[in-house]
C-alpha positions as CSV (number, residue, x, y, z in Angstrom):
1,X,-177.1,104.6,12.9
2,X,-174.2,101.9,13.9
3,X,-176.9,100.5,16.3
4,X,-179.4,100.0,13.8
5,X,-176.6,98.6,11.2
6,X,-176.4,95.6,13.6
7,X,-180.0,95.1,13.7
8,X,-182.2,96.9,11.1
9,X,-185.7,95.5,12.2
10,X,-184.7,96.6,16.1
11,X,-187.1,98.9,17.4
12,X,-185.6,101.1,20.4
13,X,-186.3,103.8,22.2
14,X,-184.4,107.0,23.0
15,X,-183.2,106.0,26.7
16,X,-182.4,102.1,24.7
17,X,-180.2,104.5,22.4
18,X,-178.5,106.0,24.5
19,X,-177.5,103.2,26.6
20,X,-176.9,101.2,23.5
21,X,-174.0,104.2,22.5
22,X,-173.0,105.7,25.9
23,X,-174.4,109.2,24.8
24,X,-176.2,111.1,26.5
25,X,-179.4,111.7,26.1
26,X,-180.2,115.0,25.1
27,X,-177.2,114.4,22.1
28,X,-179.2,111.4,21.4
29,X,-183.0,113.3,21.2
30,X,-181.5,115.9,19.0
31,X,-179.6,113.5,16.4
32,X,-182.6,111.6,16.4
33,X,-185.0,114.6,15.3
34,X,-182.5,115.5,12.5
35,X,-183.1,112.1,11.4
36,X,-187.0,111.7,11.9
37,X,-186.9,115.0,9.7
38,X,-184.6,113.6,6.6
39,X,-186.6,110.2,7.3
40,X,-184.0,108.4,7.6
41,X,-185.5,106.8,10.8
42,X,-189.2,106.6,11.3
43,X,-191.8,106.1,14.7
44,X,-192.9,101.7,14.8
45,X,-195.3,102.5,17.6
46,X,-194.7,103.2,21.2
47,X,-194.0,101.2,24.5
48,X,-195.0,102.3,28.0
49,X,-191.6,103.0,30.4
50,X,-192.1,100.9,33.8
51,X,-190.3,103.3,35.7
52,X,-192.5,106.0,34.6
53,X,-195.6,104.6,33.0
54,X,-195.3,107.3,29.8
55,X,-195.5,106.3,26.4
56,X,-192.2,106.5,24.5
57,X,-192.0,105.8,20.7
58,X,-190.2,102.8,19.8
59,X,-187.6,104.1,16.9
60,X,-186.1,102.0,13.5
61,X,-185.1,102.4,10.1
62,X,-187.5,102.7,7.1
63,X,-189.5,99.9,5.5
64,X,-187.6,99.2,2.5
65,X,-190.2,100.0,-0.8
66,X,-193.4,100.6,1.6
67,X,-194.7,104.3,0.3
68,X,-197.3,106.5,2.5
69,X,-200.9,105.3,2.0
70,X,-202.8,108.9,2.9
């Protein structure tokens, strides 16, 4: 959550996360989940990787007083 501290309108990916800490990865997908879950971070859309041309959602924090419309 340090990363997003810094910039709380960043959007990044999982790979931008874990460069962005020095985790790994795989510690990175799982905190992430647990934090999807509790909302505490939510999907802003997705970006296409150039090395592998697959979506990959593009991660930040919550809109601040912006409820769920459906």
């Amino acid at each position: 959550m340090a990363v997003f501290d810094r910039t709380p309108s960043g959007r990044y990916t999982r790979q931008q996360l874990s460069t962005l800490t020095g985790m790994p990865l795989h510690c990175i997908c799982g905190r992430v989940r647990s934090l999807l879950d509790k909302n505490r971070l939510v999907v802003h859309g997705e970006t296409t990787d150039p090395a592998t041309r697959k979506p990959q959602e593009l991660l930040g924090l919550p809109i601040v007083g912006q409820g769920v419309l459906f």
